[in-house]
N, C-alpha and C positions, 0 to 999 in steps of 0.2 A: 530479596529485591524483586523478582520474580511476582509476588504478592500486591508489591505496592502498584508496581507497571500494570497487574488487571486492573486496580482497585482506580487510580487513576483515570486508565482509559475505560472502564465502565463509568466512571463519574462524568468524564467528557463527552462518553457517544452515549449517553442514559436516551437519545431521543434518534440514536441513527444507529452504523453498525455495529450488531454487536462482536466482541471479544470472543476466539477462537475456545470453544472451551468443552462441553460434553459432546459434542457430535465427533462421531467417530472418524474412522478413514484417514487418508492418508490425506494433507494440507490440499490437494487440487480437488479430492474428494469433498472436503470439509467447506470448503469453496464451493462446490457446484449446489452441495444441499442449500448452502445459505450465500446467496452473491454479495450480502453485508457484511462476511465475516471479517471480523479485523485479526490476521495471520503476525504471531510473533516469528522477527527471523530466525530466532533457536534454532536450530535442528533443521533447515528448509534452504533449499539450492533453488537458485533462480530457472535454472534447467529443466526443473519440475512443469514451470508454467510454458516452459515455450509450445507456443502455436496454438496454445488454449486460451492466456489471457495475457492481459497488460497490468505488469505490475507496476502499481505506486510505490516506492518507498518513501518511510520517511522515517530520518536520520534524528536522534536528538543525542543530547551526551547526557541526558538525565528525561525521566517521563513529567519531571516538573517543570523543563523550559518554556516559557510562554511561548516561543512558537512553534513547538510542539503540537502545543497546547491549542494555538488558534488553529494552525493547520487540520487535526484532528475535526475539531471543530466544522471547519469548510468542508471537511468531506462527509461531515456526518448530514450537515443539510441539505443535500443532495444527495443520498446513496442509490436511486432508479438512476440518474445519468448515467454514472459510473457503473452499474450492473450495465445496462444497456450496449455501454462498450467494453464490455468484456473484462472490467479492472477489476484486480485484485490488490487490496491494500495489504499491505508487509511494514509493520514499525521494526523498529533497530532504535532503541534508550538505554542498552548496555554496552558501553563501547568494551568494558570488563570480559564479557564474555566471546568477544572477537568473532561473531557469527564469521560463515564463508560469504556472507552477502555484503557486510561490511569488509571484509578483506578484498570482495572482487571490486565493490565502490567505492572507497578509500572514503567515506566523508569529513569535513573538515567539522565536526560537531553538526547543526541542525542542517540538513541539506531534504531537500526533495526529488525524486531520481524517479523518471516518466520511462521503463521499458516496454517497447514495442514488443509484440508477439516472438517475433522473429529473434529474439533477443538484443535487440539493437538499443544503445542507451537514447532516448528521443530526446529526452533535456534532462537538466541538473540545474536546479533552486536553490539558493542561502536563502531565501525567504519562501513565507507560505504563500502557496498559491491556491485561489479559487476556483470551484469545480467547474465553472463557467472557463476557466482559461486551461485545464486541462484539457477538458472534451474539446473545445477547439483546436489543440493542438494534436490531441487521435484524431480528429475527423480529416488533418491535411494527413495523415499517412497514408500511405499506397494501398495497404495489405483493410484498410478501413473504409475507403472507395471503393476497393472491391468488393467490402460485406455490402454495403449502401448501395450498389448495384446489384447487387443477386436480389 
């Protein structure tokens, strides 16, 4: 399953970010070398990224749901925005293997889930949303007015 989920979203982000895969380090490290990496939630607690980044998730109940699929997509055509503000994308398309990040976000099959630095959940999507309405919605956080002013 594992297999299909890279093959998938390497077919999807072939022109944006890529799939977490020979770079080393621990997932925030793996992160920092490449701000495009696209992080499966296996293995990975949200707790890792607090205070370093904002993680997207996104939910599917299979790496074949079309809006998976176009979500994906939206984030791959912009991936400088989303580096810029510090996001780190996290997919979850196995609800089989019960990551602790689908445990701690319950999703109801395809969701999208905006956490702030701080850990705080910023929003929750049943549909895909555009990287243009994401960044809008980091740039009204507090802790992102504050980057914007330093």
């Amino acid at each position: 399953m594992k297999t299909l989920i890279k093959l998938v979203l390497a077919a999807v982000l072939a022109t944006g970010p890529t799939l977490a895969r020979a770079l080393d380090g621990t997932p925030v490290e793996r992160w920092q070398q490449d701000r495009t990496v696209v992080l499966e939630a296996t293995g990975l607690e949200l707790s890792d990224f607090r205070w370093i980044a904002r993680p997207v998730v996104v939910f599917a109940d299979s790496p074949a749901d079309p809006r998976f699929r176009e979500q994906m997509k939206l984030l791959a055509a912009r991936p400088e925005a989303l580096a810029a503000r510090d996001v780190v994308v996290i997919t979850d398309t196995d609800p089989a293997a019960n990551s602790s990040i689908r445990q701690a976000l319950r999703p109801p099959g395809f969701m999208v889930v905006l956490i702030a630095k701080d850990g705080a959940i910023n929003l929750r999507k049943p549909v895909p949303w555009d990287v243009r309405e994401l960044t809008r919605s980091i740039d009204k956080m507090p802790l992102r007015q504050d980057e914007l002013r330093r």
